[in-house]
C-alpha positions, 0 to 999 in steps of 0.5 A: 484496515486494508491494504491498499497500494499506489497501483490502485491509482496508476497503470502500470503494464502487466500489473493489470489484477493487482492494480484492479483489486488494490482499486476495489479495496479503495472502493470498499473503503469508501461504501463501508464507511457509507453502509457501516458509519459507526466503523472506521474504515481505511485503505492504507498505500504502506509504500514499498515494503520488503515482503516475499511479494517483492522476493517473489518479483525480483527472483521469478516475475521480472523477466515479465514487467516491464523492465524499467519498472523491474530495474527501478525496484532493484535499484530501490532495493539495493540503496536500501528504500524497501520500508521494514514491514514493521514501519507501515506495519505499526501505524496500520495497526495503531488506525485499527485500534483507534482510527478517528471515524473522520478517516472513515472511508479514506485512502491514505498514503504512508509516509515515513519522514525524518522525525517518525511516521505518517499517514496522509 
């Protein structure tokens, strides 16, 4: 199980190494399920999760992004859309359990929807 991320799959200014290694999760992903095909492997986007990571922008580092960026991720948090670790965090573990080897190799995106929890 990794932890991918959206920056893995878009530019954003000043997230250049983040963005970079989410990336080569994605690509890790996909040669293990090609060198261990017995292994279910899977890159998962959790979404935006209310970690220390997110802390740590909004006290330290949003004078440095962009500041459209930096205003769209306080104003996430202040209408309450950072996902509870425990949200992303519970269906991660369940793939690691028993993810279907038909997944080996993807990148999955998170979704949480009205009647519970998903992976797309």
């Amino acid at each position: 199980m990794l932890c991918s991320s959206g920056a893995a799959v878009k530019g954003t200014s000043t997230w250049g190494c983040y963005s970079a290694t989410k990336g080569a999760l994605n690509n890790l992903a996909l040669t293990l399920a090609q060198e261990e095909p017995d292994i279910t492997t899977l890159a998962v986007r959790p979404g935006v999760v209310d970690t220390e990571m997110q802390s740590s922008m909004a006290k330290l580092h949003h004078g440095k992004m962009d500041q459209n960026d930096a205003a769209r991720f306080r104003q996430m948090k202040s209408d309450g859309q950072f996902l509870r670790p425990e949200q992303p965090g519970n269906v991660m573990a369940r793939l690691a359990m028993n993810g279907p080897i038909a997944l080996n190799g993807k990148f999955l995106r998170y979704v949480l929807c009205g009647l519970g929890q998903a992976v797309n």
